[in-house]
Structure formats: structure tokens, C-alpha cells
C-alpha positions as CSV (number, residue, x, y, z in Angstrom):
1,X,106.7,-51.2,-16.4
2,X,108.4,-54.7,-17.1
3,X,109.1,-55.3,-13.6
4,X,104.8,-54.7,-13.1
5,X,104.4,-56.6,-15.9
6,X,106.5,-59.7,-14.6
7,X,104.9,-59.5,-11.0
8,X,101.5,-59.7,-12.4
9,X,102.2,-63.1,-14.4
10,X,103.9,-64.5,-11.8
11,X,100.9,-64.4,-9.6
12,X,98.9,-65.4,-12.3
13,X,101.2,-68.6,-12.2
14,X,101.5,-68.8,-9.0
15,X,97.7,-68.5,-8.0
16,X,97.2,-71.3,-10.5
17,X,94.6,-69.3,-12.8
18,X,94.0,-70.5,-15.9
19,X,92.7,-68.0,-18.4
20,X,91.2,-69.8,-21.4
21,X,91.7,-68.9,-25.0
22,X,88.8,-67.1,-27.0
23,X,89.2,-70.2,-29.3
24,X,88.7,-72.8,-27.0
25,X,85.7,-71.1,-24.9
26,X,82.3,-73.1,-24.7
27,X,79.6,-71.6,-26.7
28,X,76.8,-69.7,-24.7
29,X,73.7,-72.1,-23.8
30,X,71.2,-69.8,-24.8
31,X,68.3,-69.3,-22.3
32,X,64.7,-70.7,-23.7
33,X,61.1,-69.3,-22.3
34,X,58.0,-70.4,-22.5
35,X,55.5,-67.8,-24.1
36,X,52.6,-69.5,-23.2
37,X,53.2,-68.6,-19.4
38,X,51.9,-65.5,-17.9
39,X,53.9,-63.2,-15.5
40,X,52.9,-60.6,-13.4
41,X,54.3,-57.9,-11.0
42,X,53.1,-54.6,-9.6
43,X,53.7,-51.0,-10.4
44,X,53.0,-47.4,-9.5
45,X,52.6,-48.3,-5.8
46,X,51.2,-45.3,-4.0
47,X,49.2,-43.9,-1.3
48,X,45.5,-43.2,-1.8
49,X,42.5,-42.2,0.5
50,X,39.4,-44.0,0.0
51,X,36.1,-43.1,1.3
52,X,34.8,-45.6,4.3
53,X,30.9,-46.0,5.4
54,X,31.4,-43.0,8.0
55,X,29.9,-40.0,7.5
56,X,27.4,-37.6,8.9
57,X,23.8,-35.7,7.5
58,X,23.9,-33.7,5.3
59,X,23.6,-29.6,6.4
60,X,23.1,-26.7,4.5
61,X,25.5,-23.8,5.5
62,X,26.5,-21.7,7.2
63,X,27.1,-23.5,9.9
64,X,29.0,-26.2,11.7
65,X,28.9,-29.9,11.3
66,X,29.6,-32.6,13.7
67,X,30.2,-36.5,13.1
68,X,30.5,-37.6,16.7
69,X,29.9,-41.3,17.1
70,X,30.9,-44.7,18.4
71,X,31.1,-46.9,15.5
72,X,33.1,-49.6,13.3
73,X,34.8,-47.6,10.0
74,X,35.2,-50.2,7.3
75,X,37.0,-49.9,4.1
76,X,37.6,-52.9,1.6
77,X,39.2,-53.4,-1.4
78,X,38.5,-52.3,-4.7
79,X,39.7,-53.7,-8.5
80,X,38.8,-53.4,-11.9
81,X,38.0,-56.7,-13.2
82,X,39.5,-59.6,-12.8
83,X,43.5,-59.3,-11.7
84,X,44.2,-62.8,-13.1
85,X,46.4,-62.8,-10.4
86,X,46.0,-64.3,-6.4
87,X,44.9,-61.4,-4.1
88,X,46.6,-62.9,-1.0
89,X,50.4,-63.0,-3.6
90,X,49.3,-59.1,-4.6
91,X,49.2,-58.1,-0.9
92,X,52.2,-60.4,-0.5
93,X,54.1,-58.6,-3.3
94,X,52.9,-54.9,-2.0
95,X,54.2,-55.9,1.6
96,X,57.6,-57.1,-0.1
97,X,58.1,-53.9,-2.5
98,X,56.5,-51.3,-0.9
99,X,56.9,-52.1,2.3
100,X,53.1,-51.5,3.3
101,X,51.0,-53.8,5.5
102,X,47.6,-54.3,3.6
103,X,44.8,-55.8,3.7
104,X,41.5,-57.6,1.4
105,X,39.4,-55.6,4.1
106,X,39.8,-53.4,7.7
107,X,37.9,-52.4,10.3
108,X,38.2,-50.2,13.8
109,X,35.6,-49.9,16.0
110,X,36.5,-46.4,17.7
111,X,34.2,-42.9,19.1
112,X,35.2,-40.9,16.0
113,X,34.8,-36.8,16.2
114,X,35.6,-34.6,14.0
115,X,34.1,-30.8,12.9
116,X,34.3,-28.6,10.0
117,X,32.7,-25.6,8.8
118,X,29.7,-25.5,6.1
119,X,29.7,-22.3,3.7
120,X,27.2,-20.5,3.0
121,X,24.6,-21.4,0.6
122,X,25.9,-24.8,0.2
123,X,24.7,-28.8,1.3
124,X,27.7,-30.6,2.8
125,X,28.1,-33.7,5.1
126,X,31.7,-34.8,6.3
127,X,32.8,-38.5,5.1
128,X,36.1,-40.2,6.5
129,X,38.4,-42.0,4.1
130,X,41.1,-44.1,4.7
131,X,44.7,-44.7,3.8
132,X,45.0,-47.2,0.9
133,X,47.7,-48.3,-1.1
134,X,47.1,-48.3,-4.9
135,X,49.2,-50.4,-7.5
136,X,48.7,-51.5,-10.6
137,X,48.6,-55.5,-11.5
138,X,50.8,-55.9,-15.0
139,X,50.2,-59.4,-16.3
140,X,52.8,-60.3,-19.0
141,X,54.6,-62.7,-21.1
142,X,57.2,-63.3,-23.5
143,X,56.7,-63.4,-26.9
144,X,59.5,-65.1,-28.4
145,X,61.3,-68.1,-27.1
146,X,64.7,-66.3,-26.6
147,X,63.3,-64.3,-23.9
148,X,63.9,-61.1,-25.5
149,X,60.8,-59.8,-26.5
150,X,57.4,-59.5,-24.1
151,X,54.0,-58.0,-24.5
152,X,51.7,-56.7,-21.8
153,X,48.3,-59.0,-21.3
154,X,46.6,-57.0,-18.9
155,X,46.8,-54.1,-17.1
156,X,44.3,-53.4,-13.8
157,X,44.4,-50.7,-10.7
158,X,44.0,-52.2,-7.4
159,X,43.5,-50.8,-3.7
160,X,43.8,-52.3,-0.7
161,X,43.3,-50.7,2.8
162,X,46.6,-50.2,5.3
163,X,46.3,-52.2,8.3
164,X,46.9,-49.0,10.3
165,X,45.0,-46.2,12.5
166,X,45.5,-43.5,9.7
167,X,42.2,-41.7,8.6
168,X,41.1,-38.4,7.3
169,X,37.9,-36.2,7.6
170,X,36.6,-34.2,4.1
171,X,33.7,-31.9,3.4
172,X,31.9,-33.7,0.5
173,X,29.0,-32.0,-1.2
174,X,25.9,-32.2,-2.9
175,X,25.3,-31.1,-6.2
């Protein structure tokens, strides 16, 4: 144990390290924030479909329906109110944290088909949605000067469309 003991000062010496005393340490600078600035970041990221401005007529079942078209599917983005926040740093942010490629707005011009079955007795039309990315904008700010308390100023859901080829077909109906 000595011997250990002896080896590990020597390269303490040796190495030149000097360890200060508790006594002689500088005090901490402590760290000041401004609470009149307002933060934000994004959370909840996840994957959403949203409906786009395809869809067929409506039928009353049984039956099949058909959507079989040439035409440009559009989906935008949607918020409540306003973010407070830059859209183009929001999809900036989603891009960096979620890794997802997003847009304000997309649009593919394409000859869409697809075909479902109607039941009986009831009015359906198909309507295509698209794959969105849905997060929630967090706007906050500290609340003491010592940066250890915040408070939450705002709170809104946001979607944007994935610049991407991934769509879906659903049987919405009519009440």
C-alpha cells in the first residue's frame, strides 16, 4: 500500500500538477440570465397523417369506390395561433432533432389509384392524407436571474408535411 502510495505522488511531482487547496480556490462566478428573453425549442415530435385535397364522390354502399386520377396532391402546414417563433428555424430545428425533412407546404403531381370497399347502407368517399410531422412549439423563459427557475409562455401544436412520396388512402364518411 505505501509503495502505491509513494508511486502515485511521485507522478503527481513529476507531471508537475498542482492541486490547489480548498482554501485558496476562486469563488464560483455565478451565471446571470436575462428573464426578459424568450426561449423556445420543440417537443413531442411525431408522425401524423393529414388529409390532402384528394378525394373522390361520395357512394352509397355496397359497392366499390374508385379515385383514379392525374392530379397535384397538396398538403400545407397547419398551427394554432401564433408560434412566436420563425417557421423556417421550426422546420430547421425538426430537421436537426428529428431528423425529418419538412416542409411550409408540398406538392406531387402523380396518376393516383386506389380502391376500397363501401358497406352497406352507408355514404363513403376515399380521401388521401399525407405524412406529417407534428411537434409542439414551447416558448419559455427564466424567471429568476440565477437561471434556476423558468416558466412556460406558450405552448402551440404545429404540422408540417414530409418532403417525401409517403401517402395513405382512408374511407371517410358521412354522417
Amino acid at each position: 500500500m505505501r509503495l502505491r502510495r509513494g508511486i502515485a505522488a511521485g507522478v503527481l511531482i513529476a507531471t508537475g500538477l498542482v492541486v490547489p487547496a480548498a482554501a485558496n480556490a476562486a469563488p464560483a462566478v455565478a451565471k446571470k440570465c436575462d428573464t426578459n428573453t424568450v426561449n423556445w425549442y420543440t417537443r413531442g415530435g411525431h408522425e401524423v397523417y393529414v388529409g390532402t385535397n384528394l378525394y373522390s364522390d361520395w357512394m352509397e354502399g355496397p359497392g366499390r369506390i374508385t379515385y383514379q386520377k392525374t392530379a397535384t396532391s397538396e398538403s400545407n402546414s397547419a398551427w394554432s395561433g401564433d408560434l412566436g417563433v420563425s417557421i423556417p428555424l421550426v422546420i430547421a430545428e425538426i430537421q436537426n432533432k428529428y431528423s425529418k425533412t419538412v416542409g411550409k407546404s408540398h406538392a406531387v403531381t402523380d396518376s393516383w389509384s386506389y380502391t376500397a370497399e363501401v358497406p352497406a347502407n352507408k355514404v363513403r368517399r376515399l380521401h388521401q392524407l399525407k405524412q406529417s410531422w407534428r411537434v409542439q412549439v414551447v416558448r419559455w423563459k427564466y424567471t429568476t436571474s440565477d437561471c434556476k427557475k423558468t416558466k412556460e409562455v406558450s405552448n402551440k401544436t404545429a404540422t408540417f408535411p414530409t418532403k417525401n412520396r409517403d401517402y395513405m388512402w382512408i374511407l371517410v364518411g358521412r354522417e
